[in-house]
N, C-alpha and C positions, 0 to 999 in steps of 0.2 A: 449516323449515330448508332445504329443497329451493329453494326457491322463491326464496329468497337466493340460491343459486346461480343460475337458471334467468336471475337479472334479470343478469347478469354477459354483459354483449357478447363474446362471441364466435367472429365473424365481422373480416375486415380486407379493407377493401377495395383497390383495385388503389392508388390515390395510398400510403395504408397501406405497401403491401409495397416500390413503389420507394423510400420515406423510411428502409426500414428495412435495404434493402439499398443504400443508399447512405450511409448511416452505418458498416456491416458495411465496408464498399469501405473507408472514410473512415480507420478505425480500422486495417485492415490496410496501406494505404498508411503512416501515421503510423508503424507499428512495422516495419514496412522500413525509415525512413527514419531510425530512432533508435535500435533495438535493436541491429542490429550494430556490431563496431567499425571504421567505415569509416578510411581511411590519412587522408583528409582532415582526419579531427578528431581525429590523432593525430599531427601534425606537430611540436607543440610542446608537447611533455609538460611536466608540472609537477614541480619537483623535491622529494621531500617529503624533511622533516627526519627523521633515522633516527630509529627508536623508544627509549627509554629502557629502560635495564635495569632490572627491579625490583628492588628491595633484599627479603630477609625481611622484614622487619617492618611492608613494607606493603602494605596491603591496599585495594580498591578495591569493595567490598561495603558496601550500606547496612548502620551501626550499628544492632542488633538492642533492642529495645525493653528497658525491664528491667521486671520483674515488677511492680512499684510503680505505673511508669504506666499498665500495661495496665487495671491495678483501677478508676485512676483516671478510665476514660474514661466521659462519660455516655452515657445511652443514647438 
C-alpha cells in the first residue's frame, strides 16, 4: 500500500512552478477584469419585463408522483 504512494512524483521542478504561477497570475487577472461591475459594461442596461403576479392556484413545483406509479417502476 505504501509503496503506491512512494511511486506518486512528488517533487516540481522550476519550468513546473512558473506554469503554475502563471496560470495563478492568469486566473486572477481574468476575475479583475469580469468580476466587478465595471461603468463601462453598464452603459446600456437591458430593460426587463416586470415579473408576473402569481395567481393562488398556481403553482410552479414539479407534479409529485402518485402512488401507483412509484410501484410501477422496474428495478
Amino acid at each position: 500500500m505504501l509503496s503506491m504512494f512512494k511511486s506518486i512524483p512528488t517533487h516540481m521542478d522550476y519550468k513546473g512552478q512558473k506554469l503554475a504561477e502563471q496560470i495563478f497570475q492568469g486566473i486572477i487577472l481574468v476575475s479583475a477584469l469580469t468580476l466587478p461591475p465595471w461603468p463601462m459594461y453598464r452603459r446600456n442596461p437591458l430593460q426587463w419585463q416586470p415579473a408576473l403576479p402569481e395567481t393562488p392556484g398556481e403553482t410552479r413545483e414539479k407534479p409529485q408522483e402518485s402512488q401507483s406509479q412509484k410501484k410501477k417502476k422496474h428495478k
